[in-house]
C-alpha positions, 0 to 999 in steps of 0.5 A, a space after each residue: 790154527 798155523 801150521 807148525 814147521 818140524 826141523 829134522 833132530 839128531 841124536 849127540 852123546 856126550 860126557 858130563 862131570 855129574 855136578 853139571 848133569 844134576 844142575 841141567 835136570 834140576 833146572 828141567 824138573 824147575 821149568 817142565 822141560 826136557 834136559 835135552 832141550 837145555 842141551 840144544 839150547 846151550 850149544 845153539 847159544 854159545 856154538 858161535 862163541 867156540 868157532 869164533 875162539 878157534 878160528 882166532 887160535 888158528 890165525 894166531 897159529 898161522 901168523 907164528 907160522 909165517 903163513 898168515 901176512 899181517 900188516 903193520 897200521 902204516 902199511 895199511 895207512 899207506 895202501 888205502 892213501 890215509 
């Protein structure tokens, strides 16, 4: 039998509008499994998508700042000799 690998779990608490918690555990109840690993799948799934979201809302902060340099398409053309 191979041996299984345990990953180390902690606990998150978190509010939800009732409507979605019923919805996660219907879906449980559905599927014969735990709500929570519903839970940890939705945020493994879509944490990339939120990081990715704020890291944009933050360059886009920093060009209205001035702290970020942007470059029009003919400086780039010309730097790279195209």
């Amino acid at each position: 039998m191979p041996a299984t690998t345990k990953t180390a779990m902690t606990t998150a608490t978190f509010r939800l509008p009732p409507e979605l918690k019923a919805r996660v555990d219907n879906l449980a109840k559905m599927t014969r499994r735990s709500p929570s690993s519903f839970y940890s799948q939705l945020v493994e799934e879509h944490i990339g998508e939120l990081e990715e979201v704020y890291r944009c809302l933050a360059i886009r902060e920093g060009i209205k700042a001035g702290t970020i340099k942007t470059y029009t398409t003919e400086e780039v053309e010309n730097e790279l000799g195209l």
